[in-house]
PQR file with spaces between the fields and no chain letter, atoms N, CA, C, O and H, PARSE charges and radii, in Angstrom:
ATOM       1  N    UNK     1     139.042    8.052  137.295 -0.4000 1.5000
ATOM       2  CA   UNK     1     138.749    9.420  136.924 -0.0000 2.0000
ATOM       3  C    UNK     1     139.476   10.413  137.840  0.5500 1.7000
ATOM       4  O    UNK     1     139.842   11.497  137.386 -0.5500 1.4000
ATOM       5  N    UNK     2     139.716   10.037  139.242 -0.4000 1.5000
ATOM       6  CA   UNK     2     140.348   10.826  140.136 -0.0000 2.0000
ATOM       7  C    UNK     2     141.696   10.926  139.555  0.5500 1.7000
ATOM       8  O    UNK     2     142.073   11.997  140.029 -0.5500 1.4000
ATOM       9  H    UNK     2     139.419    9.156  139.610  0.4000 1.0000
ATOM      10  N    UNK     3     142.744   10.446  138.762 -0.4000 1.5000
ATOM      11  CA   UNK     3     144.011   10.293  138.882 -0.0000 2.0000
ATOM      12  C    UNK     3     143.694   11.268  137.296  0.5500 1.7000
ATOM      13  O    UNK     3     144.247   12.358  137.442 -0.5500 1.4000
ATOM      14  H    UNK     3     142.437    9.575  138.376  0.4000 1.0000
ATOM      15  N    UNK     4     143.142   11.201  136.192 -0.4000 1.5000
ATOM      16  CA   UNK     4     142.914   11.913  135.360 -0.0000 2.0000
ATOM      17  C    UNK     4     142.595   13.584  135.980  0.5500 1.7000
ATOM      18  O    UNK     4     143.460   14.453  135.868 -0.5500 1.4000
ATOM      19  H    UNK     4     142.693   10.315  136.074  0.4000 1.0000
ATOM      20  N    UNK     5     141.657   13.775  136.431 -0.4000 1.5000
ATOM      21  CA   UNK     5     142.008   15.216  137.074 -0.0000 2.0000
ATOM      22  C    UNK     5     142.952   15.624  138.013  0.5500 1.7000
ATOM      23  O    UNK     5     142.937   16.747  138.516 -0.5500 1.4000
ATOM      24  H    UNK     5     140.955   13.069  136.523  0.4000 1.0000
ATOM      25  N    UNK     6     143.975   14.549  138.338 -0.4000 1.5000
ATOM      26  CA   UNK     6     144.999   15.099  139.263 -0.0000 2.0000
ATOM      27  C    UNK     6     145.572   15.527  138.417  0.5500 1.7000
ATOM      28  O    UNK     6     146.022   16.647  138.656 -0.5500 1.4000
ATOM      29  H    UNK     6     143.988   13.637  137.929  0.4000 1.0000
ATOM      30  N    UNK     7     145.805   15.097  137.377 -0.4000 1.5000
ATOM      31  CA   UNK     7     146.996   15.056  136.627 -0.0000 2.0000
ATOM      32  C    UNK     7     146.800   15.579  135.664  0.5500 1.7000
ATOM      33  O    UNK     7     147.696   15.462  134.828 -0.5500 1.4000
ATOM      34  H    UNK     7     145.440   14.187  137.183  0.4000 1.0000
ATOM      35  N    UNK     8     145.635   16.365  135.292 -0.4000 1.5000
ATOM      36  CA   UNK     8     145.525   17.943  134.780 -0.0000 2.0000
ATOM      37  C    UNK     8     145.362   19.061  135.521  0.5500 1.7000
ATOM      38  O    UNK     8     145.482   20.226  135.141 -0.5500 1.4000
ATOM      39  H    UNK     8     144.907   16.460  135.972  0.4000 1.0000
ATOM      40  N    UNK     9     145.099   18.679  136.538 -0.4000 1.5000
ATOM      41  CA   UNK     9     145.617   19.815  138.024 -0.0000 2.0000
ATOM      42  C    UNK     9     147.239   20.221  137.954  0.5500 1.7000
ATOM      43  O    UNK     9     147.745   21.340  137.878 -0.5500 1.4000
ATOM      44  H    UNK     9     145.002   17.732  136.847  0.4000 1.0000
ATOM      45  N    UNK    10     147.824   18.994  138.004 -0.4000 1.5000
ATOM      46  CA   UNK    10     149.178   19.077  137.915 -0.0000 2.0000
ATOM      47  C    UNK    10     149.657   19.218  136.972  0.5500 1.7000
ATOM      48  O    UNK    10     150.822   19.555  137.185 -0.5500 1.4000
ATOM      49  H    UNK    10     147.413   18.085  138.066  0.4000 1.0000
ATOM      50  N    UNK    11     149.392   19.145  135.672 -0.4000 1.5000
ATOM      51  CA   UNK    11     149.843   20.091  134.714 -0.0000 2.0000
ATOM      52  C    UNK    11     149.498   21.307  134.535  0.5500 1.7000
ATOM      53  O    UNK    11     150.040   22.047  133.714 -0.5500 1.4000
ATOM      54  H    UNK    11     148.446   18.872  135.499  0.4000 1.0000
ATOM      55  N    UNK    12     148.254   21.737  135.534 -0.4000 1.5000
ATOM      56  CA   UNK    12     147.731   23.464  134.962 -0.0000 2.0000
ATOM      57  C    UNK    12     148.518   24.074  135.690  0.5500 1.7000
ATOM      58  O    UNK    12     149.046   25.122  135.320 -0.5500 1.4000
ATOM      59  H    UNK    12     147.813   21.135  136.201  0.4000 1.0000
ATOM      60  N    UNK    13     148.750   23.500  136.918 -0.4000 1.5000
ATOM      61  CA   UNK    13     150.021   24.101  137.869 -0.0000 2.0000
ATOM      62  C    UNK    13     151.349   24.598  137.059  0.5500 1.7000
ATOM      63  O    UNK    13     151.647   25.781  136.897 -0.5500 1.4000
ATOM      64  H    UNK    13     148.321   22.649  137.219  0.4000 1.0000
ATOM      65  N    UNK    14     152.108   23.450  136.568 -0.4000 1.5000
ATOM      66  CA   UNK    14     152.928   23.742  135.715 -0.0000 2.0000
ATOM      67  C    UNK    14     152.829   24.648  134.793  0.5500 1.7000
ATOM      68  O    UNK    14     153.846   25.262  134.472 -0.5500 1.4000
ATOM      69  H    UNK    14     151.866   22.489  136.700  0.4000 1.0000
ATOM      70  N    UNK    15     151.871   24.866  134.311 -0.4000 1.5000
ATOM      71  CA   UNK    15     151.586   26.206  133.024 -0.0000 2.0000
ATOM      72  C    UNK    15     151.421   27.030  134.111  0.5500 1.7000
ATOM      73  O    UNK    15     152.008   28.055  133.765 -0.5500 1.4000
ATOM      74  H    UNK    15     151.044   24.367  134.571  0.4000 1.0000
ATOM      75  N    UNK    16     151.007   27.198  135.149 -0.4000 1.5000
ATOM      76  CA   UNK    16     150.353   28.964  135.630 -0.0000 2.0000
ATOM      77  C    UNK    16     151.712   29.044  136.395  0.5500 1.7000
ATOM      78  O    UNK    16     151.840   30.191  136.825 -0.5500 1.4000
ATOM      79  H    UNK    16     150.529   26.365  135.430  0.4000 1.0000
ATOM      80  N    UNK    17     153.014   28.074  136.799 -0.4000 1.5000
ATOM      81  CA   UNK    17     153.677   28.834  137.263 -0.0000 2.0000
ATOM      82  C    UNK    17     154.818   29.180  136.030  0.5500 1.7000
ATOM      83  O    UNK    17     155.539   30.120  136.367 -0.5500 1.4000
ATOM      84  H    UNK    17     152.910   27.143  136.451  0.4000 1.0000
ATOM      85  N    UNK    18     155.102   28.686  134.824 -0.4000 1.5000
ATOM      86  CA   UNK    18     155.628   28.746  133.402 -0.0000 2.0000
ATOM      87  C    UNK    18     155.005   30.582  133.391  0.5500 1.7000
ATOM      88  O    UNK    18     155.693   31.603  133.426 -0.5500 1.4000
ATOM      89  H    UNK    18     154.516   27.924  134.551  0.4000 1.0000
ATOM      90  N    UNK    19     154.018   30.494  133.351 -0.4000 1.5000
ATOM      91  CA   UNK    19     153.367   31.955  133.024 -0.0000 2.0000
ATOM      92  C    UNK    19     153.808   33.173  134.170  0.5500 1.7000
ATOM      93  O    UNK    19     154.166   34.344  134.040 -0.5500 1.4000
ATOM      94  H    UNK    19     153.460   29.665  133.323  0.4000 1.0000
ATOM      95  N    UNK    20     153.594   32.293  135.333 -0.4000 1.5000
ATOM      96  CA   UNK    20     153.575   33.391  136.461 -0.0000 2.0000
ATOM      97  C    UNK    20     155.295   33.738  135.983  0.5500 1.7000
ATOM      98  O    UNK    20     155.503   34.884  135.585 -0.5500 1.4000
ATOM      99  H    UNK    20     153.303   31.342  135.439  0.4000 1.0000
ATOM     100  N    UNK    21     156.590   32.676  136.029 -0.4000 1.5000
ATOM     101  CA   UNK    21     157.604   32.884  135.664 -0.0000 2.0000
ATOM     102  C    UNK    21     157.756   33.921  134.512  0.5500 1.7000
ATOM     103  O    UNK    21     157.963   34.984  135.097 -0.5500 1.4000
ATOM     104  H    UNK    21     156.421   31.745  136.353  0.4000 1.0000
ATOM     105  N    UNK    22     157.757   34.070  133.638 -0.4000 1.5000
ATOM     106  CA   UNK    22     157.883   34.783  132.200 -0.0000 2.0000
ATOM     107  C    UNK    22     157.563   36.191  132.596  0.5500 1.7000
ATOM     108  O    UNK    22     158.187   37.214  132.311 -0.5500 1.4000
ATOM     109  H    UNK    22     157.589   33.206  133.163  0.4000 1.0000
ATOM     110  N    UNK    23     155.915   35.980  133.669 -0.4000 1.5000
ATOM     111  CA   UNK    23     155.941   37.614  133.805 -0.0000 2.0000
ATOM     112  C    UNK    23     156.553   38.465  134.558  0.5500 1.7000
ATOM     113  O    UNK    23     156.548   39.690  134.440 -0.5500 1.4000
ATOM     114  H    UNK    23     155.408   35.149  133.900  0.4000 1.0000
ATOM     115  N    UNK    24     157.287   37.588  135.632 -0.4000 1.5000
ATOM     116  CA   UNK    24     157.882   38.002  136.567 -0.0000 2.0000
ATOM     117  C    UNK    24     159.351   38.367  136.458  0.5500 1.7000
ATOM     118  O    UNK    24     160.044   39.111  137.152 -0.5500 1.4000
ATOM     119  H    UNK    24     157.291   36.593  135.728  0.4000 1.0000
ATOM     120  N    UNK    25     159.670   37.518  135.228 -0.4000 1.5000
ATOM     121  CA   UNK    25     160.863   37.731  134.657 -0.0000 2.0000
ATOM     122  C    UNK    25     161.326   39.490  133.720  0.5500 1.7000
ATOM     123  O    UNK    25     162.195   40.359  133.787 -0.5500 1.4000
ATOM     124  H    UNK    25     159.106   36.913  134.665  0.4000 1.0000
ATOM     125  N    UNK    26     160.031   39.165  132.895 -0.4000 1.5000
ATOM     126  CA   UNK    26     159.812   40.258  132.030 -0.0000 2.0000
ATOM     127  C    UNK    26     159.993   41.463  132.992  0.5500 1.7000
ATOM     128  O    UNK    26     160.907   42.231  132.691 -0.5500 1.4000
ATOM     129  H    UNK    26     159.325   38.459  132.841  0.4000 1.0000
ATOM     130  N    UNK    27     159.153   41.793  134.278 -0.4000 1.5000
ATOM     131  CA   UNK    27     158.226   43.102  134.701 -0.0000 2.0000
ATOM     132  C    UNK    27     160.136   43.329  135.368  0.5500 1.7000
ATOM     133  O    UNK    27     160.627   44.456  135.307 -0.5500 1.4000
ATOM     134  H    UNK    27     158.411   41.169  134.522  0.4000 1.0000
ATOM     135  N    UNK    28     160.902   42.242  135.891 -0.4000 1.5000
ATOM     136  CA   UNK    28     162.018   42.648  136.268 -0.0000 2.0000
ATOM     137  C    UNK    28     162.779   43.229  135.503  0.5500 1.7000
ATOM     138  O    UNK    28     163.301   44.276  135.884 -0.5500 1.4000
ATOM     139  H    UNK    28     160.503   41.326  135.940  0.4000 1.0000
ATOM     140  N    UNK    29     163.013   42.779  134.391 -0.4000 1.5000
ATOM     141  CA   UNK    29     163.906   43.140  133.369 -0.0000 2.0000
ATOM     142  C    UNK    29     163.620   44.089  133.160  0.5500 1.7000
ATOM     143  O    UNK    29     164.572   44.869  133.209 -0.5500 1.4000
ATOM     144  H    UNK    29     162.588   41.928  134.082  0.4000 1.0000
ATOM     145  N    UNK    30     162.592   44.581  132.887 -0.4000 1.5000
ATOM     146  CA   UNK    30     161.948   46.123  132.417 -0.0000 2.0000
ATOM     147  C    UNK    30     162.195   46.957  133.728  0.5500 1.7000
ATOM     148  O    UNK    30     162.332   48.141  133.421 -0.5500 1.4000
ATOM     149  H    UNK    30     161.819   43.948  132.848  0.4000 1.0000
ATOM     150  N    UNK    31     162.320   46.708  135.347 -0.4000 1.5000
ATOM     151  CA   UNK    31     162.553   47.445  136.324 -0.0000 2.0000
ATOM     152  C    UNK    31     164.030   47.481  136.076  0.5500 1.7000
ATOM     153  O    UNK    31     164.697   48.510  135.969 -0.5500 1.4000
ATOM     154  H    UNK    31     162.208   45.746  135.597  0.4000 1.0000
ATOM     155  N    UNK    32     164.403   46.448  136.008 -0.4000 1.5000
ATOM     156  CA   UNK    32     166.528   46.818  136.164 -0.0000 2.0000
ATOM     157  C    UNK    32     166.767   47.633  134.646  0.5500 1.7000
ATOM     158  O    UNK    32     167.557   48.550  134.872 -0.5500 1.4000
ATOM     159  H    UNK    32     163.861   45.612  136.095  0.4000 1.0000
ATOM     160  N    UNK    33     166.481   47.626  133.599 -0.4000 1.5000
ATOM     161  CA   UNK    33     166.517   48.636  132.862 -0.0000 2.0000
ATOM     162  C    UNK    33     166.190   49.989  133.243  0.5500 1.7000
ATOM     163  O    UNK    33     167.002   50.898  133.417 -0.5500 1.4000
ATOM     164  H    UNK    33     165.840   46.881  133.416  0.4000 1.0000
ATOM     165  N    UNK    34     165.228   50.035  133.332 -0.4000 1.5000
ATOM     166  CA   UNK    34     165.142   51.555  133.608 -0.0000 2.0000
ATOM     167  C    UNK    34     165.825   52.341  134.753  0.5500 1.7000
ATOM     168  O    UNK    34     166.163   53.519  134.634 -0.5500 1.4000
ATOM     169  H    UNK    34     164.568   49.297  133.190  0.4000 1.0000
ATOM     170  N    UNK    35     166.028   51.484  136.044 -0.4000 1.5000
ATOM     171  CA   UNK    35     167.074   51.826  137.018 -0.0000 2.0000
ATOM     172  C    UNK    35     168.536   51.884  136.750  0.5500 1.7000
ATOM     173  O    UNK    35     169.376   52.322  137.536 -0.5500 1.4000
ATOM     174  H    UNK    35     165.754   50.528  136.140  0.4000 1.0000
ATOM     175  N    UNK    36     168.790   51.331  135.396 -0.4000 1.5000
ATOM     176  CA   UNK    36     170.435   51.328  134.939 -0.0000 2.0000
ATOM     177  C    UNK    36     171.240   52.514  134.982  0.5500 1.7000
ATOM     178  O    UNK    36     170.581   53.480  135.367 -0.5500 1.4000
ATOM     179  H    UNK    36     168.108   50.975  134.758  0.4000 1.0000
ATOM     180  N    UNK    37     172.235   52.732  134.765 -0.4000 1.5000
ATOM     181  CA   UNK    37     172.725   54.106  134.368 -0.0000 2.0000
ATOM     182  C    UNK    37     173.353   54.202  133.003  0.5500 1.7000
ATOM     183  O    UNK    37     173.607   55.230  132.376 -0.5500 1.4000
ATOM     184  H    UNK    37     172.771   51.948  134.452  0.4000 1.0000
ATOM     185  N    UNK    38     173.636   52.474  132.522 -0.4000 1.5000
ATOM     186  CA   UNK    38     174.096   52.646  131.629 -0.0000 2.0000
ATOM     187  C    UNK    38     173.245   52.377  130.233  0.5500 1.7000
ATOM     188  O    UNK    38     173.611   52.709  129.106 -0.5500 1.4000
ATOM     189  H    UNK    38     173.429   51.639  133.032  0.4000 1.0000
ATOM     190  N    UNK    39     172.089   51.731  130.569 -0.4000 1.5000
ATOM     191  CA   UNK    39     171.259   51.653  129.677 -0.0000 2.0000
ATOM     192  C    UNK    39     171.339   50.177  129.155  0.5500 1.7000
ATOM     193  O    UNK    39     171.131   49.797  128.003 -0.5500 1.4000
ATOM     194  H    UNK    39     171.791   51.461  131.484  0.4000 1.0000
ATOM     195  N    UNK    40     171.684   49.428  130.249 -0.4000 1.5000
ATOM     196  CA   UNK    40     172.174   47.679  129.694 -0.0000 2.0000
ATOM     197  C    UNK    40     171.882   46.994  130.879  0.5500 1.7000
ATOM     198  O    UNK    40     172.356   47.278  131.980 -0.5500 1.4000
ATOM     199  H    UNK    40     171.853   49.737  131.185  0.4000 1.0000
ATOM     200  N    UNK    41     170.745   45.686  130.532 -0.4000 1.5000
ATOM     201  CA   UNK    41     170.918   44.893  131.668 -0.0000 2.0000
ATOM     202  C    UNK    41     172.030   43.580  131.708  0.5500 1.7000
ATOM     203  O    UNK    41     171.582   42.774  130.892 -0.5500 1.4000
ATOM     204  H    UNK    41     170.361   45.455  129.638  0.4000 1.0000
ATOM     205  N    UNK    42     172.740   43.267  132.048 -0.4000 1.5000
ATOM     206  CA   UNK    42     173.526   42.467  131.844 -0.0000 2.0000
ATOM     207  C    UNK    42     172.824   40.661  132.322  0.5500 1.7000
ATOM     208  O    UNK    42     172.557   40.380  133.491 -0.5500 1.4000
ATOM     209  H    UNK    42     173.104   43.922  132.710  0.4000 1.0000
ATOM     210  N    UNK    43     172.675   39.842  131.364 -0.4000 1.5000
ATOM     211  CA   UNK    43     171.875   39.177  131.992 -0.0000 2.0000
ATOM     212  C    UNK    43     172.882   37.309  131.035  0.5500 1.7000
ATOM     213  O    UNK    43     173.274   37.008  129.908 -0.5500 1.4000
ATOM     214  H    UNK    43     172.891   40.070  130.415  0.4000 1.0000
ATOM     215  N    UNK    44     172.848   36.842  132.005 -0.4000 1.5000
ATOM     216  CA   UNK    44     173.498   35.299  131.142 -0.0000 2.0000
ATOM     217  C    UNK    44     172.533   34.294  131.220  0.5500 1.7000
ATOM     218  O    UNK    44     172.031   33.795  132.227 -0.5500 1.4000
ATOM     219  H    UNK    44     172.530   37.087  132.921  0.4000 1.0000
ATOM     220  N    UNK    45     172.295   34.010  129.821 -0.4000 1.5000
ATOM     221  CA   UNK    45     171.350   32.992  129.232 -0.0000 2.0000
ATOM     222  C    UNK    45     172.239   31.692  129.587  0.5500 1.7000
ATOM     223  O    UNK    45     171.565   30.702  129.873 -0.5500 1.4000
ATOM     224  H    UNK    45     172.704   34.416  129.003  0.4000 1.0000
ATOM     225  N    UNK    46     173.592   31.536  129.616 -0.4000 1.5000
ATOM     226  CA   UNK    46     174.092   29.920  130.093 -0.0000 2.0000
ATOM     227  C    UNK    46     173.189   29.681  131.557  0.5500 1.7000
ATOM     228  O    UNK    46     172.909   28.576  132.021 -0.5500 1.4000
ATOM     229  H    UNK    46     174.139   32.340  129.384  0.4000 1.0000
ATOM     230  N    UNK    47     172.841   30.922  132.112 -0.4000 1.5000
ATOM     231  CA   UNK    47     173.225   30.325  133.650 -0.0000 2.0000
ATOM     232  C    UNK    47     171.126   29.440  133.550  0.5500 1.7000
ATOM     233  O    UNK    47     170.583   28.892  134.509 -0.5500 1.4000
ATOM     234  H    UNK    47     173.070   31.820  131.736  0.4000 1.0000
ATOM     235  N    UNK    48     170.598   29.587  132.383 -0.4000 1.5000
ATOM     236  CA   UNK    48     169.410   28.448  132.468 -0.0000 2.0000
ATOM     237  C    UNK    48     169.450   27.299  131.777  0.5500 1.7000
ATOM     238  O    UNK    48     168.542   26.599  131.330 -0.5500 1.4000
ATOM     239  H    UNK    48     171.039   30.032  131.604  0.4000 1.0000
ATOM     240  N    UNK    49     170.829   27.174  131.741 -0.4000 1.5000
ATOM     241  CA   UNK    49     170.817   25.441  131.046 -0.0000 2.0000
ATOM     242  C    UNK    49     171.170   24.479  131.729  0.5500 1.7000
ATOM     243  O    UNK    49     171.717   23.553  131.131 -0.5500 1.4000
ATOM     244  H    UNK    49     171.567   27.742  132.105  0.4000 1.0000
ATOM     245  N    UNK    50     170.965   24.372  133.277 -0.4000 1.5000
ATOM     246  CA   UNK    50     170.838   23.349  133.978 -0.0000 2.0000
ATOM     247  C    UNK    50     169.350   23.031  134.096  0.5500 1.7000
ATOM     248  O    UNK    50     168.386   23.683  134.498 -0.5500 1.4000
ATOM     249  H    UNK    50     170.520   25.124  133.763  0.4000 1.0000
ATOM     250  N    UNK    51     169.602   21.003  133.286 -0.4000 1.5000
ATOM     251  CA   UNK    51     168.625   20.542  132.974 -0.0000 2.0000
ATOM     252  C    UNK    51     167.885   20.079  134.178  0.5500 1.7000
ATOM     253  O    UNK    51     166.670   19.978  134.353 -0.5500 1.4000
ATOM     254  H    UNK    51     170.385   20.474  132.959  0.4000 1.0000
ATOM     255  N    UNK    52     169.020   19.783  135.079 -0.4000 1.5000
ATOM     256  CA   UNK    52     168.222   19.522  136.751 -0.0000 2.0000
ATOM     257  C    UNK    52     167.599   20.244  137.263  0.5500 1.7000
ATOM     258  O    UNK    52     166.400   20.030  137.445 -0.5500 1.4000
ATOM     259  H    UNK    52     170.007   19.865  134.937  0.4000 1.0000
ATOM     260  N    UNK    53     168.346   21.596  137.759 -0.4000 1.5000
ATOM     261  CA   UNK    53     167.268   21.887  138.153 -0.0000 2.0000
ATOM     262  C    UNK    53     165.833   22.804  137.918  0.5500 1.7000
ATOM     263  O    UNK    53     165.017   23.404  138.618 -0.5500 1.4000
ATOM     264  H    UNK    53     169.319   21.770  137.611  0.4000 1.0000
ATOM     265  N    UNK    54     166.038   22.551  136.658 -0.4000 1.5000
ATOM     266  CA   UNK    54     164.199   23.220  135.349 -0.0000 2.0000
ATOM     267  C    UNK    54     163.586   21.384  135.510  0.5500 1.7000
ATOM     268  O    UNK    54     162.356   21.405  135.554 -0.5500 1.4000
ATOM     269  H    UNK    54     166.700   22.064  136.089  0.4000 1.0000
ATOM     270  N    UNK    55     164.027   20.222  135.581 -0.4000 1.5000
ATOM     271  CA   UNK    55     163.426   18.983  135.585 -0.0000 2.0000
ATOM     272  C    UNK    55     163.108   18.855  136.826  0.5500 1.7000
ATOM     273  O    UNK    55     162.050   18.262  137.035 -0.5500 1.4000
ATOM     274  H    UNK    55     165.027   20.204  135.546  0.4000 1.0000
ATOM     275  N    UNK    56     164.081   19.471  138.313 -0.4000 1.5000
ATOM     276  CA   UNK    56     163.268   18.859  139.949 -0.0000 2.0000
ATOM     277  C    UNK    56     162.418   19.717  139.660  0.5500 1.7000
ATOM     278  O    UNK    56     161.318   19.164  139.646 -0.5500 1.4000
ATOM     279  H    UNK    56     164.941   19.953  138.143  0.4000 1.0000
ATOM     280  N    UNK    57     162.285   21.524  139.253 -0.4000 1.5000
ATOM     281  CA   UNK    57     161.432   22.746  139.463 -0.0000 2.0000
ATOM     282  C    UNK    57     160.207   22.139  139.095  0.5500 1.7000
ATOM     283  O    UNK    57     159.253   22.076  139.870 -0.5500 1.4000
ATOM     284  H    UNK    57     163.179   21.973  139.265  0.4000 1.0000
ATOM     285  N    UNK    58     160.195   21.620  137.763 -0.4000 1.5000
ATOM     286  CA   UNK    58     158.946   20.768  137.004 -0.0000 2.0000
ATOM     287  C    UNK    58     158.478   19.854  137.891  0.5500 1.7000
ATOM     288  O    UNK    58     157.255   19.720  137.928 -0.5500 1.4000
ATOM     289  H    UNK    58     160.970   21.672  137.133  0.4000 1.0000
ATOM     290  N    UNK    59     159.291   19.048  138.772 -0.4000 1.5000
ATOM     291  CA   UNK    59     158.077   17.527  139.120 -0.0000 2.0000
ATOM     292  C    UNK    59     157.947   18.109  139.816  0.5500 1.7000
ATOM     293  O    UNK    59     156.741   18.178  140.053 -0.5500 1.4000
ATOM     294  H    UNK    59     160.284   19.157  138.742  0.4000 1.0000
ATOM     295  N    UNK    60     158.807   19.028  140.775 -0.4000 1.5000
ATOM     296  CA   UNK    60     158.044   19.694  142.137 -0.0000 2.0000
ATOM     297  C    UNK    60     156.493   20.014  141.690  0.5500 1.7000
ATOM     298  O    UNK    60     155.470   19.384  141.960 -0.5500 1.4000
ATOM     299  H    UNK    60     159.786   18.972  140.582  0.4000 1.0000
ATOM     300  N    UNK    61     156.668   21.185  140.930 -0.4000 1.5000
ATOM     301  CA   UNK    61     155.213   22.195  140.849 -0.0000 2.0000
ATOM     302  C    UNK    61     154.169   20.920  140.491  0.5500 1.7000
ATOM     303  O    UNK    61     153.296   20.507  141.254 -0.5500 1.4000
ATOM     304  H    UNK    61     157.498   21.697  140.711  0.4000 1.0000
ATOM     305  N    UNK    62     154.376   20.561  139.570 -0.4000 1.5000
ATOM     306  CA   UNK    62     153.614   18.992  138.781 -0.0000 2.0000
ATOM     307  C    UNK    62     153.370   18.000  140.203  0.5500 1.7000
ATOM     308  O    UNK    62     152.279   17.459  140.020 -0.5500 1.4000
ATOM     309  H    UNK    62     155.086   20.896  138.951  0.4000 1.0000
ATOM     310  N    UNK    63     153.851   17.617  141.325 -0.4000 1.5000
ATOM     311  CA   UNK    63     153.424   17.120  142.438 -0.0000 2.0000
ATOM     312  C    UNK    63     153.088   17.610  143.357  0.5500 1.7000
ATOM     313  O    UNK    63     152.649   16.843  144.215 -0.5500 1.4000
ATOM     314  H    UNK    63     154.736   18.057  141.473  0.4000 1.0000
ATOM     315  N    UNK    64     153.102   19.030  143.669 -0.4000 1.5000
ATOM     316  CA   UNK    64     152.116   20.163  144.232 -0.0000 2.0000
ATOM     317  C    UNK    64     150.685   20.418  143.965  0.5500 1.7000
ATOM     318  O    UNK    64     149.816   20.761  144.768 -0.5500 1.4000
ATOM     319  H    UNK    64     153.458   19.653  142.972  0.4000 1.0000
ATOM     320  N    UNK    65     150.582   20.171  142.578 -0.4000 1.5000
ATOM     321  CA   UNK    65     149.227   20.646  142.230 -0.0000 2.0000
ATOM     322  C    UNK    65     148.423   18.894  142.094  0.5500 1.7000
ATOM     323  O    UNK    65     147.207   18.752  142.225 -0.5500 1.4000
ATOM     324  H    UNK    65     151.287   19.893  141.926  0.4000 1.0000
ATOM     325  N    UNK    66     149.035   18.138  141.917 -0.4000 1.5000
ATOM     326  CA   UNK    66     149.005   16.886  141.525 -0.0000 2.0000
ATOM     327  C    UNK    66     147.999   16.120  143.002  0.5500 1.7000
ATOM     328  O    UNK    66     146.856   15.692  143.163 -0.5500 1.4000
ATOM     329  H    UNK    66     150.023   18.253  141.811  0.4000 1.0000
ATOM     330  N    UNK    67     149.482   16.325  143.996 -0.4000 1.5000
ATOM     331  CA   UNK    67     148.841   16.171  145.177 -0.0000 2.0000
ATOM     332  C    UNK    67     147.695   16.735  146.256  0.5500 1.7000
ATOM     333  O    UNK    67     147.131   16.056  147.114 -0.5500 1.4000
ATOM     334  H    UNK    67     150.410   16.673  143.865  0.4000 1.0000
ATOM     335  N    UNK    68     147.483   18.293  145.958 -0.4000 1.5000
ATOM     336  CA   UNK    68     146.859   19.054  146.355 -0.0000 2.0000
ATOM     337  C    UNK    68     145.559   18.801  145.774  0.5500 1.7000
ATOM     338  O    UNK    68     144.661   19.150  146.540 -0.5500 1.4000
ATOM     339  H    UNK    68     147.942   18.845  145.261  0.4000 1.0000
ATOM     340  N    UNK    69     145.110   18.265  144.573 -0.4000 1.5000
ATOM     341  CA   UNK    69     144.367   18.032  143.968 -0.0000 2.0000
ATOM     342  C    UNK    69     143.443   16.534  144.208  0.5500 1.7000
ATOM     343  O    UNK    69     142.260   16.295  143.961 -0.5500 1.4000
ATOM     344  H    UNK    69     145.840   17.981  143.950  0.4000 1.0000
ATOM     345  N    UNK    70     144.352   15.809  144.699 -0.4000 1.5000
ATOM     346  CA   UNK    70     144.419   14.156  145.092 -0.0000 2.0000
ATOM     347  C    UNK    70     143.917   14.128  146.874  0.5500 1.7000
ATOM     348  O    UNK    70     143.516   13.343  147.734 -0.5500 1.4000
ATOM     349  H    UNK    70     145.312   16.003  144.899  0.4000 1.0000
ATOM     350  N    UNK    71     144.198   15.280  146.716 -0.4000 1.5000
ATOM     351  CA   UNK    71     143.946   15.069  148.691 -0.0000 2.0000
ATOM     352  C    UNK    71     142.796   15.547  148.994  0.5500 1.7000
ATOM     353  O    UNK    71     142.089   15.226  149.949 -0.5500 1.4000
ATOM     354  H    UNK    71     144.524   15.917  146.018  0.4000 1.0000
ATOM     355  N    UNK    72     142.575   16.398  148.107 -0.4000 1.5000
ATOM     356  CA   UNK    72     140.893   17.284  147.975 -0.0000 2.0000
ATOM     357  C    UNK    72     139.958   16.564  147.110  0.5500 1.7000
ATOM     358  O    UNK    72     138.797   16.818  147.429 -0.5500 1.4000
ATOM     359  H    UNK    72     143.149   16.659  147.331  0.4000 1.0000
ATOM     360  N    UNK    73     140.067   15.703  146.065 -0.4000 1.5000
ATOM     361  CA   UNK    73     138.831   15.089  145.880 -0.0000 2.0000
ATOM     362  C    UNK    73     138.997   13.942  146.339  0.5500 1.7000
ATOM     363  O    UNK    73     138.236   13.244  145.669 -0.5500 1.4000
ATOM     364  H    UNK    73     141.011   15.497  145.806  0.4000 1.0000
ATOM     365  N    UNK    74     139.768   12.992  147.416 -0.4000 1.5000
ATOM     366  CA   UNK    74     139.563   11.634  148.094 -0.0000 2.0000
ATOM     367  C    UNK    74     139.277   11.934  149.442  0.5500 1.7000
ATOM     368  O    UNK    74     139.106   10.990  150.214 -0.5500 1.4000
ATOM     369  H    UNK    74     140.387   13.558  147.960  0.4000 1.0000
ATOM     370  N    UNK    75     139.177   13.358  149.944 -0.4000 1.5000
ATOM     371  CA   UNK    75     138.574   13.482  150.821 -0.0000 2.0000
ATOM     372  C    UNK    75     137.016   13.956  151.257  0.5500 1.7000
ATOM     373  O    UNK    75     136.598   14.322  152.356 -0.5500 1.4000
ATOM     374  H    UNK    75     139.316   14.124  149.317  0.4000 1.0000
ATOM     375  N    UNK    76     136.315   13.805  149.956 -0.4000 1.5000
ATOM     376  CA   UNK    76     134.987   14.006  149.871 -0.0000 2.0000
ATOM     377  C    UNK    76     134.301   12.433  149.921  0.5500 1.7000
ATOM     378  O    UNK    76     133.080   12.290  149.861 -0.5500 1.4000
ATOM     379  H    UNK    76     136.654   13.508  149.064  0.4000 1.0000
């Protein structure tokens, strides 16, 4: 049962930082717009198609919450 709640620990991790990402992305985009002069953010969608490193970013966060989770209920 311990390895079952790690490992929805470590996936909620993965979603809240998926989320925390998006908003942090968004609230920027909306700051460099409005600071523009020209009325354009210039932004390149190639530069997120490295599959490495969105796959280490993933096991990282996913063994952060995973482990953090594993170390706190085997130490009760």
């Amino acid at each position: 049962m311990i390895f079952v709640k790690c490992t929805l620990a470590g996936l909620l991790s993965v979603v809240a930082a998926a989320t925390l990402t998006v908003v942090v992305v968004a609230v920027r985009v909306s700051i460099a717009s409005r600071s523009s002069q020209t009325e354009a953010v210039a932004w390149d969608p190639i530069s997120l198609t490295r599959p490495w490193a969105w796959l280490a970013a993933i096991l990282l966060i996913f063994l952060v919450g995973f482990l953090g989770e594993f170390w706190r209920l085997s130490s009760k």
